[in-house]
N, C-alpha and C positions, 0 to 999 in steps of 0.2 A: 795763393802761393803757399801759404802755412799747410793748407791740407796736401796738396802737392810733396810737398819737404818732410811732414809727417809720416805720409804715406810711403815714400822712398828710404824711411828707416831714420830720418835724423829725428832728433830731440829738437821737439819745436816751443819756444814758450809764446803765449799769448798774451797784452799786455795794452790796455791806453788809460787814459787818463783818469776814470771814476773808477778803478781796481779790479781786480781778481773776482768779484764775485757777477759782475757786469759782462764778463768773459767766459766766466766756468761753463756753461750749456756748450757753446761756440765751443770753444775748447776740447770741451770733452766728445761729442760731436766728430770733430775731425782727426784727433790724437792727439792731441799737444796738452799744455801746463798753461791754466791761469796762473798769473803770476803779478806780481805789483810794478807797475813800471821802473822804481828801482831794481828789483829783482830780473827783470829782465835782461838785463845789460852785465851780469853776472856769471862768469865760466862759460860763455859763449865765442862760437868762432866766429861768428857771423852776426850781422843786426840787420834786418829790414826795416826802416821807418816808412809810415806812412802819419806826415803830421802834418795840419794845416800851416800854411807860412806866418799866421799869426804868431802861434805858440810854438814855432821853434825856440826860440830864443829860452821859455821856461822851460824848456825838457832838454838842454844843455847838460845840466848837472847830473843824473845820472851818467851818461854816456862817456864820463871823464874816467869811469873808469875800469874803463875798457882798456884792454892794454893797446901798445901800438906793433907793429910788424915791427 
């Protein structure tokens, strides 16, 4: 989906849980921005997660601040 959305011209960031540099190949690769999973959820219109149901609950806190419609 990110290379997709890349490729279609949006600004895509990449982002899970062991950081930015676990990402940067994949990343760079498809068009988008490693990024730090705080930093992801920053001046974006959109979020796609992909997180296992364990660790929802710990990756709450960035996503707060998001704004809301």
């Amino acid at each position: 989906m990110a290379r997709k959305l890349a490729a279609s011209g949006h600004e895509v960031k990449l982002a899970n849980s062991k950081g930015p540099d676990t990402v940067r190949d994949l990343a760079r690769d498809i068009g988008a921005t490693a990024v730090s999973k705080q930093e992801a959820a920053q001046d974006v219109v959109g979020i796609v997660l992909s997180i296992p149901v364990r660790k929802v609950l710990r990756s709450r806190q960035p996503l707060q601040r998001v704004p809301n419609p």
